[in-house]
C-alpha positions in Angstrom: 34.5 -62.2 39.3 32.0 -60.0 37.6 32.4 -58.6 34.6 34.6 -55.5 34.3 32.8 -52.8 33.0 35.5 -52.0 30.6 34.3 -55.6 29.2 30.9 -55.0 28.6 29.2 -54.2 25.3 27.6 -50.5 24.7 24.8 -50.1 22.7 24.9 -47.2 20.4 21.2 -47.0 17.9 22.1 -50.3 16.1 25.6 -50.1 16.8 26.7 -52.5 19.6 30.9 -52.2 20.8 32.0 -55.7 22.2 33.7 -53.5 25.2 34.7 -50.2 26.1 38.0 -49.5 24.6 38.2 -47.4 21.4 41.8 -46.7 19.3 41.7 -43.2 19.2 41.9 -41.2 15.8 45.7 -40.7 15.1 46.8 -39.0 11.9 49.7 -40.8 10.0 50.4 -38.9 6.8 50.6 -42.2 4.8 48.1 -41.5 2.6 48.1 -40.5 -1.6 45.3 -38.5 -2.9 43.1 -39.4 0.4 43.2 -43.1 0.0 43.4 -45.7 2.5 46.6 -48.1 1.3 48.5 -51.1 2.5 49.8 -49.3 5.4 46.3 -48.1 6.9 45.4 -51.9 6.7 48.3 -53.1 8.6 48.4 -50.0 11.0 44.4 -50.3 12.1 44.1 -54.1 11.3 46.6 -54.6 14.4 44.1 -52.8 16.9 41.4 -54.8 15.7 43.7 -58.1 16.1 44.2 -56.6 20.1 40.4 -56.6 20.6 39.8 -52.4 21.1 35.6 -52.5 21.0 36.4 -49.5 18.3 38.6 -48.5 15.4 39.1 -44.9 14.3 40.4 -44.1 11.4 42.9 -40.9 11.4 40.6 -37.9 10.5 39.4 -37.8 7.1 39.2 -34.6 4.9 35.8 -33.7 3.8 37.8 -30.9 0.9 41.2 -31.0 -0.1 41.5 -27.7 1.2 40.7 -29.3 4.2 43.3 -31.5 4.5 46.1 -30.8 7.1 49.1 -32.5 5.2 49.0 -33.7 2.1 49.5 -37.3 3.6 46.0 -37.0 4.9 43.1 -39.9 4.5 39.8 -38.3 2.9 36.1 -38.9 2.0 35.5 -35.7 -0.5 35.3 -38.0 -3.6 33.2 -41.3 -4.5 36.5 -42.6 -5.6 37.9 -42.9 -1.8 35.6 -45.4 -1.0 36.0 -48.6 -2.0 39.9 -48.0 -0.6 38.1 -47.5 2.7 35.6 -50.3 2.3 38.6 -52.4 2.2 39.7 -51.3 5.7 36.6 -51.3 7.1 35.5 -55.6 6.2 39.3 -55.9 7.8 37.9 -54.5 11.1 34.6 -56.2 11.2 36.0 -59.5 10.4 38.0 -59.2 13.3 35.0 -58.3 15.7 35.7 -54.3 15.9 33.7 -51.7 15.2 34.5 -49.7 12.0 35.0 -46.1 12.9 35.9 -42.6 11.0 36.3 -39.3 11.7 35.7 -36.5 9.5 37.1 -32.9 9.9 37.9 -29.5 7.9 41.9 -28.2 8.7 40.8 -24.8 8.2 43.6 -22.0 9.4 46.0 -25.2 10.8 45.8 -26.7 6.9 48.8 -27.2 4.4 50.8 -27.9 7.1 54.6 -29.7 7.1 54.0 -33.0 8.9 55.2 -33.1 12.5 58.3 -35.4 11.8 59.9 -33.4 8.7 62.7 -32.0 8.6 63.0 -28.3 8.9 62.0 -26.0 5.6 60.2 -29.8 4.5 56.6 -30.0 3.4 56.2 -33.4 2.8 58.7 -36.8 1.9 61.8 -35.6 0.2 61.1 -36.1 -3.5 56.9 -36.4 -3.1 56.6 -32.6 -4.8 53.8 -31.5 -2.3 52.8 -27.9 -2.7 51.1 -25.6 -0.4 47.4 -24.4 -0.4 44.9 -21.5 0.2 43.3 -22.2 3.8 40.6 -21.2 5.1 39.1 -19.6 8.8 36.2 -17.8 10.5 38.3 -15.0 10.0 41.9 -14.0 8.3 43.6 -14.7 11.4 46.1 -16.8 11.5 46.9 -20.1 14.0 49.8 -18.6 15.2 52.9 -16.5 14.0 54.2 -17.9 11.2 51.5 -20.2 10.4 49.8 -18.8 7.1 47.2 -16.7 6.7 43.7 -17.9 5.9 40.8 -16.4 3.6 38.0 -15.6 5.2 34.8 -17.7 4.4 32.0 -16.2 3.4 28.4 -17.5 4.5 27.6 -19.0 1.5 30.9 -20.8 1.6 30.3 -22.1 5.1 26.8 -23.5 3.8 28.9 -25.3 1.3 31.2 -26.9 3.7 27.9 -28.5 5.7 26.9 -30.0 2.7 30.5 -31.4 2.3 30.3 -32.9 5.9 26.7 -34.5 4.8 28.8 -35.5 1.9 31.4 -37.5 3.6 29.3 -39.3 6.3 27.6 -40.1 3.4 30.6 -42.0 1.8 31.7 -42.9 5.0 28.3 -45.1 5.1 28.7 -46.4 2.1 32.3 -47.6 2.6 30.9 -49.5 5.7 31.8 -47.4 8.7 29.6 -47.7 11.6 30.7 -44.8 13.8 31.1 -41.5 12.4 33.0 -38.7 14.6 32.9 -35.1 13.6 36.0 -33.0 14.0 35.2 -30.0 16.3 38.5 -30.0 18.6 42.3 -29.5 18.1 41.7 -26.2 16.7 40.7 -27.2 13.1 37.5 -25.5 11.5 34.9 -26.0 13.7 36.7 -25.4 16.7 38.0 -22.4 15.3 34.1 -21.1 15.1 33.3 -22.1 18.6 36.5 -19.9 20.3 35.5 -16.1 20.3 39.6 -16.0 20.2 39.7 -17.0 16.9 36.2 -16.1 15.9 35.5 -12.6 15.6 32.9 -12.5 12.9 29.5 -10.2 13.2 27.8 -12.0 11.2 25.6 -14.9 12.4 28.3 -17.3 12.0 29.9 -15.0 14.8 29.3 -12.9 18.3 28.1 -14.9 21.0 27.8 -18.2 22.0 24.7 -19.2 19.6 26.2 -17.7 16.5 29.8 -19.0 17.0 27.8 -22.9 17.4 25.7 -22.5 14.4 28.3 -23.8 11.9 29.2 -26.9 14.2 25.4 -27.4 15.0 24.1 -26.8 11.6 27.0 -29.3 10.5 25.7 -31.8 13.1 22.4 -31.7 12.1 23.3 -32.6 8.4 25.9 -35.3 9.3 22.7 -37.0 11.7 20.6 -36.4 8.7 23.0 -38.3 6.1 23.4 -41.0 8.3 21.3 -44.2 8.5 19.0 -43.9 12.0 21.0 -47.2 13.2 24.6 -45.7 12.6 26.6 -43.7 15.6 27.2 -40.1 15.5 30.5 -38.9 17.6 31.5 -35.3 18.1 35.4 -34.7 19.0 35.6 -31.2 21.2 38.2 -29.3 23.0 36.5 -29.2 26.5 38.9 -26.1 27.1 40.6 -24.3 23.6 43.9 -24.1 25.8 43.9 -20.3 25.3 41.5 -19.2 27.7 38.5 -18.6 25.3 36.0 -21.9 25.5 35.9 -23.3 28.8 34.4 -26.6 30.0 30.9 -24.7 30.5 30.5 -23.6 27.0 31.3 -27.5 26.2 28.4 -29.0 28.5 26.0 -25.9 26.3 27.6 -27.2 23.3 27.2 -31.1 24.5 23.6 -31.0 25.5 23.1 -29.0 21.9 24.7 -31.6 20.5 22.6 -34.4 21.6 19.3 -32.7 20.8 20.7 -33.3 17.4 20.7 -36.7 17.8 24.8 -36.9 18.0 25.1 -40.2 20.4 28.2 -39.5 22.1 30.5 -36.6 22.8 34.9 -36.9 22.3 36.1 -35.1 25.0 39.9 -33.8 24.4 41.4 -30.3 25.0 43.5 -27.7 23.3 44.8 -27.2 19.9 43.3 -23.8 19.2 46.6 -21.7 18.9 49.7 -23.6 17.3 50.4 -27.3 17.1 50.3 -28.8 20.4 46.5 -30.2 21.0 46.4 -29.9 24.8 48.4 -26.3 25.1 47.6 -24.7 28.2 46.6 -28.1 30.0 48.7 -29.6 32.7 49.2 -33.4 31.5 49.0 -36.2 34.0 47.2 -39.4 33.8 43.6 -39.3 33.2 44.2 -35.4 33.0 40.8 -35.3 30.5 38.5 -37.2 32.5 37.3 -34.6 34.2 35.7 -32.8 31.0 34.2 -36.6 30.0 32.6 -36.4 33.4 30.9 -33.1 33.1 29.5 -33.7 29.7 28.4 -37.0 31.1 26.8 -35.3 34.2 25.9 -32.0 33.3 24.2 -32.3 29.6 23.4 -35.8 30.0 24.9 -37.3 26.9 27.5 -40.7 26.6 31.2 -39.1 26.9 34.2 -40.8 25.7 37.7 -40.2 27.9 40.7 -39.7 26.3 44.7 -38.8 27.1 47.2 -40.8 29.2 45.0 -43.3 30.5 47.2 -45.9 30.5 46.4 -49.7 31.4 42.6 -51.2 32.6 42.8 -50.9 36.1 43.0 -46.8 35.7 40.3 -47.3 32.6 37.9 -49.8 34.6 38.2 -47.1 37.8 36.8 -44.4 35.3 33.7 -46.2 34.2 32.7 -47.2 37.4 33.2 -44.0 38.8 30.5 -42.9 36.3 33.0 -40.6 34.5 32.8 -41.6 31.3 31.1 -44.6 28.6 33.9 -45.3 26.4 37.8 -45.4 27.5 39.4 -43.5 23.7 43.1 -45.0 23.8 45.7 -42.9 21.7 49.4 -43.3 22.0 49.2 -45.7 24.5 47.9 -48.2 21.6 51.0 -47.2 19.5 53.4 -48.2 22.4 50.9 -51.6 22.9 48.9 -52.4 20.2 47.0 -55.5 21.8 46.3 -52.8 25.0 42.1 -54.3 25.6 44.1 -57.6 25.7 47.0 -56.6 28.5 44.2 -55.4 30.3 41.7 -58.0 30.3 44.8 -59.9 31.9 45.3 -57.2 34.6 41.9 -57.0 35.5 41.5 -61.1 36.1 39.1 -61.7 33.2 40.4 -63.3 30.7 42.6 -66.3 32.2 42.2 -69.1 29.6 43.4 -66.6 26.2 40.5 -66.7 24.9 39.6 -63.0 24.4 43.0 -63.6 21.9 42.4 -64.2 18.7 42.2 -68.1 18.1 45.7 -68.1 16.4 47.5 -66.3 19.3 45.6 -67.4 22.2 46.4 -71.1 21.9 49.5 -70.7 21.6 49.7 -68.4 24.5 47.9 -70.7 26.9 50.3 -73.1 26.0 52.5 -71.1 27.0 51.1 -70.9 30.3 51.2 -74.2 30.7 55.2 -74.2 29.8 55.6 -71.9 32.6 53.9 -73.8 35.2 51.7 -71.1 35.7 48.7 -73.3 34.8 
């Protein structure tokens, strides 16, 4: 049988992904003062032992301001990194691609994580303490949420330099892929939505102003990256509240690869409240269609994500010509070895030996046991 196309390397600049699948940033909350620990290693070291092509890191703070939860990784200090270089020669040892994301919370920062209790900022005990956010405007995400300060332009200039700033550490600590944060309803996003950006100045207004801080902060993240390393972009194809739509995406996309940004996230929602896909009827594959237009329409690589579920569906996708990359997200916390399960469904690994050496041998054995070889 040939190749699945799921199975086949992509070539990014100098990057090159043994196969399509990519673990999809997921935040955790595990994290002290930004740094990668014990847990991160374990957590994202298990994707790279079940073969996903890439490894994303949860989104990584570029300010503590910025931060969502307290328990959030980061990259705004020279003292994150060698935390992170230890997670990243983890994943490259076991033949992924290192990947990281980097983002700015804005209006949805200083946040209670999703699993505390009522009234609960943090682990019983940890002492967390709130924080001034930030937004395009001093609107907040949703009732109840807090309000944000304004930025001014000249604070908005600072924040590009601090994206610069943490591809720049994120280099250093040995990722190969960096993905910038413009979905979900965090800071970028919240500039892109004339719902929640309202500004008259040229930050604001139409569609060109209301880009300029993502654009301008793709430009500097391309800029402080080596020419060989892979620039992502995360976006909500649709904000969920009816004021981006998957058109302004494709403007946006093909913007975004004049840039030099290599490929383009394409997830949904988030703008108003918690939920990332709000507004967004869920079914399998229910994204696809927004990887396909970006694909199509501004002629960039697109990355599929949400409830694509096992390699048959995710090998249908890529030769459909709907997306390049097949992003994997809870999925991978129900089956962490998912490239592996579906290297088996689609008939091309029959001997183990996409495993690594000290599984596979023993599951061919297996095999054997079974009378199935």
């Amino acid at each position: 049988m040939p190749t699945p196309l799921l199975f086949t390397p992509l070539t990014m600049r100098g990057v090159v992904a043994p196969n399509r699948a990519v673990l999809s940033p997921m935040v955790q909350f595990r994290a002290t003062d930004g740094l990668v620990n014990d847990f991160h290693l374990v957590h994202l070291g298990k994707f790279a032992l079940g073969k996903f092509g890439v490894v994303f890191t949860e989104n990584c703070a570029v300010e503590p301001r910025g931060r969502v939860t307290q328990g959030d990784l980061g990259l705004w200090d020279d003292g994150q990194i060698a935390s992170h270089k230890r997670l990243t020669t983890l994943l490259k040892a076991e033949g992924s691609v290192a990947a990281t994301q980097i983002t700015h919370s804005g209006r949805k920062g200083s946040t209670p994580r999703t699993f505390d209790k009522p009234g609960a900022l943090g682990p019983e005990g940890a002492g967390w303490q709130r924080w001034e956010v930030v937004g395009p405007t001093d609107q907040p995400a949703a009732e109840g949420w807090l309000k944000p300060r304004a930025l001014s332009a000249t604070e908005i200039e600072g924040l590009v330099t601090k994206f610069a700033d943490a591809a720049r550490r994120a280099d250093a600590a040995g990722y190969d892929v960096v993905e910038i944060h413009a979905a979900h309803g965090y800071l970028l996003a919240q500039f892109l939505s004339p719902i929640s950006n309202t500004r008259n100045d040229i930050y604001g207004g139409d569609c060109a102003g209301r880009m300029r801080f993502p654009l301008d902060v793709a430009r500097a993240v391309r800029a402080a990256l080596p020419a060989n390393k892979a620039l992502f972009v995360r976006v909500s194809a649709v904000d969920g509240a009816g004021g981006w739509d998957v058109a302004d995406t494709v403007v946006f996309a093909a913007a975004l690869k004049e840039l030099g940004v290599d490929v383009v996230d394409c997830s949904s929602g988030g703008l108003t409240g918690a939920a990332t896909a709000a507004g967004v009827t869920r079914s399998p594959g229910f994204q696809v269609p927004f990887a396909a237009a970006v694909r199509r329409q501004a002629g960039v690589a697109s990355m599929a994500v949400g409830l694509i579920l096992d390699g048959p569906q995710a090998e249908a996708i890529l030769r459909a010509g709907d997306a390049d990359l097949i992003a994997i997200g809870r999925q991978a916390l129900y089956e962490p070895f998912w490239p592996l399960h579906a290297a088996q469904a689609l008939g091309c690994d029959p001997d183990w030996t996409m495993w690594t050496p000290e599984y596979g041998w023993w599951l061919e054995k297996r095999e054997h046991t079974l009378g199935r070889k």
